[in-house]
N, CA and C of each residue as an Amber inpcrd file, in Angstrom:
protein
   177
  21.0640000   9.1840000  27.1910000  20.7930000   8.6320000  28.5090000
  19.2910000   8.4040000  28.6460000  18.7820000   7.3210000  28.9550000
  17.2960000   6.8300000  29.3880000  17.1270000   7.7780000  30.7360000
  15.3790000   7.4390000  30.7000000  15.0230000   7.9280000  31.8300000
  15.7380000   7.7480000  33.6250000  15.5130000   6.4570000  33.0050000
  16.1120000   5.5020000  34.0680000  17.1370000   6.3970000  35.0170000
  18.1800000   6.2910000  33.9430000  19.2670000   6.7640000  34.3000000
  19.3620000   8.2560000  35.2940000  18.4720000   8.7220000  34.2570000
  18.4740000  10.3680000  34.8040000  17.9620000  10.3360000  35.9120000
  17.1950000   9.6020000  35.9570000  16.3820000   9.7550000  37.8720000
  17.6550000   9.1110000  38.2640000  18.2740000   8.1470000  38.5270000
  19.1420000   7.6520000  39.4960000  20.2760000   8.5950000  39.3530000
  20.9660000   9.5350000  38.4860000  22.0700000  10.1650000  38.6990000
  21.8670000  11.5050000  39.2610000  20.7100000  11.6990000  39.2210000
  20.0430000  13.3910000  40.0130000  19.8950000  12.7340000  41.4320000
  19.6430000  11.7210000  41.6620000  19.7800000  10.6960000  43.3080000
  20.9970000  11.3270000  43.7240000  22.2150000  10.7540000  42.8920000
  23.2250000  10.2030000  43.1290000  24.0620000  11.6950000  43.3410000
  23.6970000  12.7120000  42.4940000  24.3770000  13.9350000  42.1220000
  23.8250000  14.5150000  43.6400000  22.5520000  14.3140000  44.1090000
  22.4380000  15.0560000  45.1770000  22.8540000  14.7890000  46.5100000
  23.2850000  13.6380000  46.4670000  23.8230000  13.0400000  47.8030000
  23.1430000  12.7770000  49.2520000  22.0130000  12.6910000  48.9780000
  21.3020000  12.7170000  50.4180000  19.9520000  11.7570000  49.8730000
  19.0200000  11.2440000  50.2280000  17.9210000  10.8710000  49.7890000
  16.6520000  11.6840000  49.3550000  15.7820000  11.5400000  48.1060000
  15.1490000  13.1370000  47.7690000  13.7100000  11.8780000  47.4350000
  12.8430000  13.0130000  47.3740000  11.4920000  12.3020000  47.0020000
  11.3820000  13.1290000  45.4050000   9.9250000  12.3830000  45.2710000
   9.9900000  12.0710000  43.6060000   9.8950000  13.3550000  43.0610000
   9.2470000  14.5900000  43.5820000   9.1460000  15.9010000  43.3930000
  10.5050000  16.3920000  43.4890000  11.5990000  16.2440000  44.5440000
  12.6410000  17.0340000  44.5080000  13.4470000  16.7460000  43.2210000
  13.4910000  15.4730000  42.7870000  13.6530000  14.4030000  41.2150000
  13.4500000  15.0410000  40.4950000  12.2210000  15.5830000  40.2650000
  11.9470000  16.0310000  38.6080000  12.0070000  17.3730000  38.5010000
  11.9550000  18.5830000  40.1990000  12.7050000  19.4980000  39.9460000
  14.7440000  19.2250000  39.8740000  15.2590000  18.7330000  40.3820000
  16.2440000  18.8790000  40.4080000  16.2920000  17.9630000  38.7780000
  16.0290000  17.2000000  38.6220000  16.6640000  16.5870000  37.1970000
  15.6200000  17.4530000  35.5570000  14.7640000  18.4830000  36.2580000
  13.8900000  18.7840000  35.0810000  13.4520000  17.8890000  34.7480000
  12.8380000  17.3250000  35.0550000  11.9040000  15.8840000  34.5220000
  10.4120000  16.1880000  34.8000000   9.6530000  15.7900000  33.8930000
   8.2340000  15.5110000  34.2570000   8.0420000  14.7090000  35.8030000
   6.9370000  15.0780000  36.6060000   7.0750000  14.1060000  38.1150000
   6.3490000  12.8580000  37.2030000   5.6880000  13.1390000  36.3890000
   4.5520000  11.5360000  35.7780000   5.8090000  10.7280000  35.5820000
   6.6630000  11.4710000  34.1690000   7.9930000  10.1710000  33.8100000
   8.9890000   9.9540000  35.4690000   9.2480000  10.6530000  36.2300000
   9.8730000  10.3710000  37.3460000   9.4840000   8.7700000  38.1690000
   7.8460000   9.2100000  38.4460000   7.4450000   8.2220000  38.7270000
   7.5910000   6.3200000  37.8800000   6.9310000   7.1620000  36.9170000
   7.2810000   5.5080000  36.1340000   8.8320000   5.3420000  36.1670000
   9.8040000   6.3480000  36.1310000  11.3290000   5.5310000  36.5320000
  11.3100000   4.8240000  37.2710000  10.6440000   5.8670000  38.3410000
  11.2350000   5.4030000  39.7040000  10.4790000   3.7970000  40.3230000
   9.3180000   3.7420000  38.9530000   9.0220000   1.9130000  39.7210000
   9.9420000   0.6640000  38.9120000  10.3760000   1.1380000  37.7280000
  11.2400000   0.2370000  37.4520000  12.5280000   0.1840000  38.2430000
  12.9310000   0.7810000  38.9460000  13.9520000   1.5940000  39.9740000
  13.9890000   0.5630000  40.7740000  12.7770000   0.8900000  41.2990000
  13.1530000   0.3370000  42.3730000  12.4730000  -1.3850000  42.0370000
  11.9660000  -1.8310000  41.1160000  11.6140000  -3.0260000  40.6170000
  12.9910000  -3.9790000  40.5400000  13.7400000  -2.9420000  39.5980000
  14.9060000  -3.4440000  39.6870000  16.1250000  -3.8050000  40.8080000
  15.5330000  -2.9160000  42.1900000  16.8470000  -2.8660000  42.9300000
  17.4470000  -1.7630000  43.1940000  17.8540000  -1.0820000  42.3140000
  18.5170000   0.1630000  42.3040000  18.7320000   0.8770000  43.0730000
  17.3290000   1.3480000  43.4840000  17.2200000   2.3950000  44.5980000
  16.6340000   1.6780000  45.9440000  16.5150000   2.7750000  46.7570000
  15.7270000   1.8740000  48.3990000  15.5280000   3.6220000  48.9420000
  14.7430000   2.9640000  49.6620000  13.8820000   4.0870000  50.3010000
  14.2050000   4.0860000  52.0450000  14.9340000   5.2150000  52.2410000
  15.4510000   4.7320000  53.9590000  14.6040000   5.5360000  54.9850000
  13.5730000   6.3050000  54.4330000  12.4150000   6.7280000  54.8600000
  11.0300000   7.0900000  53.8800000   9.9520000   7.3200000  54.2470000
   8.5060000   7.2370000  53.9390000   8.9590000   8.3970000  52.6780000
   8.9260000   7.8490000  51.8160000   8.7090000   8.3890000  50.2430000
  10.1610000   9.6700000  49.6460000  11.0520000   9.1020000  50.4090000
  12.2740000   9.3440000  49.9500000  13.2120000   8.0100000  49.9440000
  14.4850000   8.3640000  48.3360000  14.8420000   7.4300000  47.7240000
  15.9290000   7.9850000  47.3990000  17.2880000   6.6980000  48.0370000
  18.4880000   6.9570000  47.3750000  18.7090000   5.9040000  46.5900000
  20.5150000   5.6710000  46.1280000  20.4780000   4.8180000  45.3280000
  20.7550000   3.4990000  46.2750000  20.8400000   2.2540000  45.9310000
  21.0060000   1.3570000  46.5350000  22.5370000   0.7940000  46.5960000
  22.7250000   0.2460000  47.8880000  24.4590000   0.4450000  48.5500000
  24.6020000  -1.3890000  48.1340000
């Protein structure tokens, strides 16, 4: 599984919207690699942000 992935399924596994710190504790991830997921993330679409620096997946 890519990075990618892992940030969006620790999103998805947690069910609520999380910021990039709750990410890389809850998925064990570096916050640096979190971040660079999380701009292809949301570059891509994927995710959306339904408040100031928290991110679910996109509906």
């Amino acid at each position: 599984m890519d990075l990618e992935e892992q940030v969006l399924n620790t999103i998805k596994k947690a069910g609520k919207p999380l910021s990039a710190g709750q990410i890389a504790e809850l998925g064990g991830i570096d916050r640096k690699e979190v971040d660079k997921a999380m701009k292809k993330l949301k570059t891509s679409g994927k995710i959306t942000s339904p408040k100031v620096c928290f991110w679910e997946p996109a509906k």
